[in-house]
C-alpha positions as CSV (number, residue, x, y, z in Angstrom):
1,X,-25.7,45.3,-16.4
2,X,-24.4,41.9,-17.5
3,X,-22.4,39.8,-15.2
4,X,-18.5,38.7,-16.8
5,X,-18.5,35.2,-15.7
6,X,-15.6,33.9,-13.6
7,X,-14.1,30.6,-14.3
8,X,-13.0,30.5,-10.9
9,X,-16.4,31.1,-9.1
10,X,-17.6,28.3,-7.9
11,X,-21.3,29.4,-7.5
12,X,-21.9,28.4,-11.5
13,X,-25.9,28.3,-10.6
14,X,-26.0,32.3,-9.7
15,X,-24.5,32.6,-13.5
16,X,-26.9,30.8,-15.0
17,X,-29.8,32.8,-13.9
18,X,-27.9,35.9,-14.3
19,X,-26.7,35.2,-18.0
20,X,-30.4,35.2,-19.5
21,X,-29.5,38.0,-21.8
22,X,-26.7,35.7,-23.5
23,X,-29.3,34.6,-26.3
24,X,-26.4,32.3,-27.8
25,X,-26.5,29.8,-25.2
26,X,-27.6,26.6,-26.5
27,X,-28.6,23.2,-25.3
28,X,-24.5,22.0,-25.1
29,X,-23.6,24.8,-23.0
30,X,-26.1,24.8,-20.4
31,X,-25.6,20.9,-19.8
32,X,-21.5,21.7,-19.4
33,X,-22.8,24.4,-16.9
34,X,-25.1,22.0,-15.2
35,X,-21.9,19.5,-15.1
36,X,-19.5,21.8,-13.4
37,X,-22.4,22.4,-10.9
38,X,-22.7,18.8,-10.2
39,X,-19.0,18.0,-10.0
40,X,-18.7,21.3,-7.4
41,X,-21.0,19.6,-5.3
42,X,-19.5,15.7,-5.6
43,X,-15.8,16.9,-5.0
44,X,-15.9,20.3,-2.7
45,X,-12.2,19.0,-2.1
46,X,-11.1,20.5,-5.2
47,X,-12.3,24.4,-3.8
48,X,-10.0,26.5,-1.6
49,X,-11.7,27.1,1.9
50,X,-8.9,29.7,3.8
51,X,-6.9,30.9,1.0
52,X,-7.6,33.6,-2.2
53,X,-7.0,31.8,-5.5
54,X,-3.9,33.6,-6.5
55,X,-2.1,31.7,-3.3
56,X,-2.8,28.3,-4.5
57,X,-1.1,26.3,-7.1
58,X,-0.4,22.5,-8.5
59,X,2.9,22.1,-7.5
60,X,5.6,21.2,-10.5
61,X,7.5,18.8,-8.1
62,X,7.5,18.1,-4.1
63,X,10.5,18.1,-1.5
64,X,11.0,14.8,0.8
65,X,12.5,16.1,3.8
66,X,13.5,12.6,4.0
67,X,14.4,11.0,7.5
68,X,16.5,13.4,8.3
69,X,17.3,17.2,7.0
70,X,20.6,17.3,8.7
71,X,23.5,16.9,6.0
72,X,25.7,15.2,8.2
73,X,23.0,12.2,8.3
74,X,22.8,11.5,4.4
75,X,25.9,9.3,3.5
76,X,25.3,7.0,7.2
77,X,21.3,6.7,6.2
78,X,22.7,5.9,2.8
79,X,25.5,3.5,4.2
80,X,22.5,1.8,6.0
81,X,19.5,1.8,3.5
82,X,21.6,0.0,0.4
83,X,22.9,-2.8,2.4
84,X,18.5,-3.4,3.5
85,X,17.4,-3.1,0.0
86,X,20.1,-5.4,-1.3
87,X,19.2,-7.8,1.4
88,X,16.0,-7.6,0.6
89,X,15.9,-7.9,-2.9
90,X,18.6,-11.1,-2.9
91,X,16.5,-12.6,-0.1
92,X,13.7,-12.6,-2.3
93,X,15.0,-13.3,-4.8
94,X,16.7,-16.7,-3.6
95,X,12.8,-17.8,-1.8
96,X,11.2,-17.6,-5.4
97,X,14.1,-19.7,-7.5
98,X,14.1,-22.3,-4.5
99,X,10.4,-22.7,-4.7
100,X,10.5,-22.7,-8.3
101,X,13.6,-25.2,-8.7
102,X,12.4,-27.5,-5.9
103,X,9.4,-30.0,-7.2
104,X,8.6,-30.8,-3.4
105,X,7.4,-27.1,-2.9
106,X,5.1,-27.0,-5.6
107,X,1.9,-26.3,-3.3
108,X,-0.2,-23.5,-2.4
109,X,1.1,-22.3,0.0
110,X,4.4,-22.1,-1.3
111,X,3.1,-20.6,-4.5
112,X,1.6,-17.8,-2.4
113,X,4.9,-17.4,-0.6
114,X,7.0,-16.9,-4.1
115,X,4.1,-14.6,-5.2
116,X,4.2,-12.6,-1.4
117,X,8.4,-12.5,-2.5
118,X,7.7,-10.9,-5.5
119,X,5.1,-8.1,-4.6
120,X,7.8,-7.4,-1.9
121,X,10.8,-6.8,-4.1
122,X,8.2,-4.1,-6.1
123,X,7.0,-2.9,-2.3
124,X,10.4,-2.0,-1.3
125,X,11.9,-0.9,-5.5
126,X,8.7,1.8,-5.3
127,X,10.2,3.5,-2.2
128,X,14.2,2.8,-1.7
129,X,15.8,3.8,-5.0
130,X,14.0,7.3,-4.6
131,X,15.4,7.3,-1.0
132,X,18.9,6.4,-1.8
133,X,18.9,9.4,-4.6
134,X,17.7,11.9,-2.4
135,X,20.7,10.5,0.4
136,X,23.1,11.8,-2.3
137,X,21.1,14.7,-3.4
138,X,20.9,18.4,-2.2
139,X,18.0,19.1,-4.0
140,X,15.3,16.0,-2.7
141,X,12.7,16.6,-5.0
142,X,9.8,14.6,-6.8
143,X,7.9,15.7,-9.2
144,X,4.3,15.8,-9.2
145,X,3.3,13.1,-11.6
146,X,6.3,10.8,-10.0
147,X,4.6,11.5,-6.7
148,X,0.7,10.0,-7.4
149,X,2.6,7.3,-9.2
150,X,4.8,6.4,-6.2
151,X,1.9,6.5,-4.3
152,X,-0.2,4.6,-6.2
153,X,2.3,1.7,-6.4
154,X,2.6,2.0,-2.6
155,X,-0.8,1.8,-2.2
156,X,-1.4,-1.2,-4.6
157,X,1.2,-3.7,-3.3
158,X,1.2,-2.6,0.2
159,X,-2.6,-4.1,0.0
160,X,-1.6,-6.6,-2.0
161,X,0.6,-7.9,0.4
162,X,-2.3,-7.4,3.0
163,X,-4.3,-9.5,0.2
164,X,-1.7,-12.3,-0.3
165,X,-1.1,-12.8,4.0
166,X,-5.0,-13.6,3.8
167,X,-4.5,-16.2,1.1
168,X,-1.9,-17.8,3.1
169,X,-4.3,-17.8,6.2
170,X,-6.8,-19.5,4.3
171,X,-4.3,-21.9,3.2
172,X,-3.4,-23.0,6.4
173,X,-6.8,-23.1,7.5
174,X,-7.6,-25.8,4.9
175,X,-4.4,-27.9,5.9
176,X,-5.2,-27.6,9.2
177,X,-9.0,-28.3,9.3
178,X,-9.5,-30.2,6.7
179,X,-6.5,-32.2,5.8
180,X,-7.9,-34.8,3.3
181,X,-10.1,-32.2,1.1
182,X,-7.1,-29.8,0.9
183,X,-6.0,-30.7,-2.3
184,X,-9.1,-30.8,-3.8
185,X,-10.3,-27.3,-1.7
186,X,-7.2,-25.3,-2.8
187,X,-7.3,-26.1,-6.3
188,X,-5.7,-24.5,-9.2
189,X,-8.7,-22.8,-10.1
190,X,-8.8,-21.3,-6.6
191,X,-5.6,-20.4,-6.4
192,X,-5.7,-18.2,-9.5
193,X,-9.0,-16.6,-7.8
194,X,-7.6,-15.9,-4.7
195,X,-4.4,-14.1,-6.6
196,X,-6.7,-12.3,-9.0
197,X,-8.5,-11.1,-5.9
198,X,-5.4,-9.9,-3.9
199,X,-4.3,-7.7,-7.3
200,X,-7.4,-6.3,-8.4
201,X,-8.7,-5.2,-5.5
202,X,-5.5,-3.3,-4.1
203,X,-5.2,-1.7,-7.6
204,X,-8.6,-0.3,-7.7
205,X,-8.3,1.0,-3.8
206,X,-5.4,2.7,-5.7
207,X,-6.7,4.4,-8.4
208,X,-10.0,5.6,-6.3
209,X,-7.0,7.1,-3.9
210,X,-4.9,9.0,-6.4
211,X,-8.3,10.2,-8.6
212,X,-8.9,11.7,-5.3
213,X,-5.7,13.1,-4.8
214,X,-5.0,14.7,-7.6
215,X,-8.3,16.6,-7.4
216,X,-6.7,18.8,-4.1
217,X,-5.1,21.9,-4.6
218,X,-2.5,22.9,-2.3
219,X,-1.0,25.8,-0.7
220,X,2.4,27.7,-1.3
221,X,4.4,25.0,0.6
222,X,5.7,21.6,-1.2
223,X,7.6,20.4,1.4
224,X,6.6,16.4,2.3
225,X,7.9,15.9,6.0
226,X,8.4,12.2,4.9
227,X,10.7,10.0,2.8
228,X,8.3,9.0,0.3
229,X,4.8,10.4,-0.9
230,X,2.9,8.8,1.9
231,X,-1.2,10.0,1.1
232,X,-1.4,11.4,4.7
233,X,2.0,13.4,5.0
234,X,0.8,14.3,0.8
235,X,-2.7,15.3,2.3
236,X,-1.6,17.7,4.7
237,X,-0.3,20.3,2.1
238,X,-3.9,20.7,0.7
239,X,-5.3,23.9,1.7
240,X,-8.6,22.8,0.1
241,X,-11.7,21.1,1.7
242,X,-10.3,17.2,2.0
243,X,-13.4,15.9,4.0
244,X,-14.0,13.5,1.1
245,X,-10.5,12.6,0.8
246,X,-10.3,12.0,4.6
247,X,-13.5,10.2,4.8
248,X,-12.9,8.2,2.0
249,X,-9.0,7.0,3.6
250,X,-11.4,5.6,6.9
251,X,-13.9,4.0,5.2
252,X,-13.3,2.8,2.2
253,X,-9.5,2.5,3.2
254,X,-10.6,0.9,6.4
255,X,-12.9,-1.5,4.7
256,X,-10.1,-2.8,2.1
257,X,-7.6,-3.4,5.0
258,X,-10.1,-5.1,7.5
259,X,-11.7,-7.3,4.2
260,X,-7.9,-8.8,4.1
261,X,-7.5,-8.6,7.8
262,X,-11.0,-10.3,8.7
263,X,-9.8,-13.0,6.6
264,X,-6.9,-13.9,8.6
265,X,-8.5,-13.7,12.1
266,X,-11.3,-15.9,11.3
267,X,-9.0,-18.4,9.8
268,X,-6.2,-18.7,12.6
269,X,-9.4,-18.6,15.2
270,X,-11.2,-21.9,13.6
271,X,-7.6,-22.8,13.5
272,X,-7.0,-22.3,16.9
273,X,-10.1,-24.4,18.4
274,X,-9.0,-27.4,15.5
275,X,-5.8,-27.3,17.3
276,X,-7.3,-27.5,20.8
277,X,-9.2,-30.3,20.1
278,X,-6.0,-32.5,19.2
279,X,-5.8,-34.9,21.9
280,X,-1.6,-35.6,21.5
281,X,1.0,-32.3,22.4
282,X,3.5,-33.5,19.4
283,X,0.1,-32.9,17.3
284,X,-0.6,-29.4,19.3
285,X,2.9,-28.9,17.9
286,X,3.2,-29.8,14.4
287,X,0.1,-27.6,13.8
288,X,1.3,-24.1,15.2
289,X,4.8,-24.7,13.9
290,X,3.0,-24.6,10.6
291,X,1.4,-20.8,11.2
292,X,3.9,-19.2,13.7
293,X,6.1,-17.7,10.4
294,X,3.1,-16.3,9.3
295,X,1.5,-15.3,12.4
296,X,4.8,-13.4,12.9
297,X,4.2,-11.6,9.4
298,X,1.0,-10.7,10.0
299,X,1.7,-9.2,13.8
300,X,4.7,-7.3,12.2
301,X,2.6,-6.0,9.2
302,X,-1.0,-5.3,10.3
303,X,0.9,-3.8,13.9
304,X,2.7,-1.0,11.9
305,X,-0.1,-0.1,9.6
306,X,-3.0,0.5,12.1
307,X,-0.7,2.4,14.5
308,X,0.2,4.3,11.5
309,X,-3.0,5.2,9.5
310,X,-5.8,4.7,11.9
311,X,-5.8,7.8,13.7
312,X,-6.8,11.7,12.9
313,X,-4.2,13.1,10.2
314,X,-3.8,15.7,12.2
315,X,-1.6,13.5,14.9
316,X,1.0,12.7,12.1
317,X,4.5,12.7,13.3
318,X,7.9,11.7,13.3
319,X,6.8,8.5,15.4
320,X,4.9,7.4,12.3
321,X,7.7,7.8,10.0
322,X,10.0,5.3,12.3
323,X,6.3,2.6,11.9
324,X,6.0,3.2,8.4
325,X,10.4,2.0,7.8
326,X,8.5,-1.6,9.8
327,X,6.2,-2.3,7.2
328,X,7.3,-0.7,4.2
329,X,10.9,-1.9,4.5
330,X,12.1,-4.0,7.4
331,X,9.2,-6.7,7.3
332,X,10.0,-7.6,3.5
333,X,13.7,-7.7,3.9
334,X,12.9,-10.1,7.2
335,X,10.1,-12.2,5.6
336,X,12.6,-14.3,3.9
337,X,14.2,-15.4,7.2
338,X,10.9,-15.6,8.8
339,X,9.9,-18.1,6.1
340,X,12.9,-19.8,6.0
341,X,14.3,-20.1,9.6
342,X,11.8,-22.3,10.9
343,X,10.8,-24.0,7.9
344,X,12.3,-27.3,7.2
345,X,11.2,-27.5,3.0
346,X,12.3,-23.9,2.7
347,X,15.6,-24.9,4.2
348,X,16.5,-27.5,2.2
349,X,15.1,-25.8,-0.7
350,X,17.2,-23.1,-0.5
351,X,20.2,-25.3,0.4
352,X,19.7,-27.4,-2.7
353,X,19.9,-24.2,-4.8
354,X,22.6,-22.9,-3.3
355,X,24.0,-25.8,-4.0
356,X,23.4,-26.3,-7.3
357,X,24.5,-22.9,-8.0
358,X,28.0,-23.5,-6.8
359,X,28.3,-27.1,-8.9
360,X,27.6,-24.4,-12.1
């Protein structure tokens, strides 16, 4: 008797052997059969491993618990997140027209710092708005395609600003270590390099992490215990096989993050024995005063994300959530006044502006 073949079944090899009486199967159909064998096999993540098929679905839209589900929370979170994100965006803002307006900050560094601004006002405009809705909303939801796309813009500048940090470090290596070739080291031409580097890279990470994604198939429940679609909180819906996914978050993941990371360590530590070799402790000085606002970045950044992602997914909790709020949305409102504070061109860059403004 002839077997009916089952879309769903994921053993496409037994039906080949078994269809032999199907006379009408020609060269195309056999190689589409051969395809779907081969793609089984690549992405397992996309079969169901506990649950029948009927049980599992693509889910129209998600819920985002949020930071809190109590309603009496919503309006103070609200009260609390728009002030940040104004902050944040103004702050911004106000470093990027100061170094733009201000011929004496027209270097590298400072070009890195007006590019780091920027990424950070799209960093924190991927996330907030969606927040602040939700704040005001009974409903909460996301749908599915605004979900991969909020995550794949989290994913992309979060790296990016991973990716930019390094270029900085490698900036102050150069002044540091090897003060009368910097200008000729950090050229124009190397400046565009390092930027093309710090957006392609992230961007790719990206879209290997939401092709991945979208592949799952997940289980009755839509309910994100975050405040944004996080790939880990996102991950634990899937009631298919993930190992790839989860594999793929601690190595390839891991390798993007420590690439950037790497970067920065080796720079501050030939940095650090330049420094040690200064005879004079004004020199001592004047060298870390240029690296402790981005030292302080980087400690703030990189601290959040590995106590966040580098552990089993399984361990995910409320704890996380409150590290995520560091890097996702305190550090860019506070980089501004990191930069700024104890930076004597940023100050009276941003003075001059201001200053100019009012005289308008």
């Amino acid at each position: 008797m002839e077997r009916n073949h089952n879309p769903g079944n994921c053993n496409v090899l037994n039906f080949l052997i078994a269809d032999k009486k199907n006379k009408r199967r020609n060269f195309g159909q056999i190689v589409l059969d051969v395809g779907r064998i081969c793609y089984s096999v690549s992405f397992p993540l996309s079969e169901p491993t506990t649950m029948g098929r009927n049980n599992l679905t693509r889910p129209s839209e998600f819920i985002l618990l949020g930071l809190s589900s109590r309603p009496e929370d919503q309006k103070p979170l609200f009260a609390v997140f728009l002030p940040i994100y104004l902050i944040t965006v103004i702050g911004n803002l106000l470093v990027i027209l100061a170094i733009h307006s201000d011929t004496r900050l027209q270097t590298p560094m400072y070009f890195f710092l007006s590019i780091l601004s920027f990424v950070d006002i799209c960093y924190v405009t991927v996330i907030i708005p969606k927040m602040l809705v939700n704040f005001l909303s009974e409903t909460k939801t996301i749908s599915y395609g605004e979900c991969l796309t909020q995550m794949y813009f989290f994913l992309a500048f979060g790296n990016t600003d991973g990716y930019l940090l390094a270029a900085m470090a490698i900036d102050r290596y150069v002044a540091v270590c090897n003060p009368f070739h910097y200008i000729t080291i950090m050229s124009h031409r190397c400046c565009v390099l390092l930027l093309v580097l710090s957006f392609c890279i992230p961007h790719f990470h990206s879209l290997l992490h939401i092709l991945l994604t979208n592949q799952l198939i997940f289980c009755a429940s839509n309910v994100i215990h975050h405040f944004f679609c996080d790939d880990q909180p996102v991950l634990k819906l899937s009631c298919s096989s993930h190992f790839v996914k989860e594999i793929t978050v601690m190595t390839e993941g891991l390798a993007v993050i420590m690439t950037s990371f790497s970067c920065i360590v080796i720079s501050y530590l030939r940095i650090l024995i330049t420094v040690l070799k200064i005879p004079s402790a004004a020199g001592k000085r004047k060298a870390f005063s240029t690296c402790g606002s981005h030292l302080t970045v980087v400690t703030l950044f990189y601290g959040s994300i590995s106590y966040v992602y580098f552990q089993p997914l399984s361990n995910y909790t409320v704890k996380d959530r409150i590290a995520t709020i560091i890097y996702t949305i305190l550090t860019p409102m506070l980089n501004p006044f990191i930069y700024s504070l104890r930076n004597k061109d940023m100050k009276q860059g941003l003075a001059k502006l201001m200053h100019g403004m009012k005289c308008q």
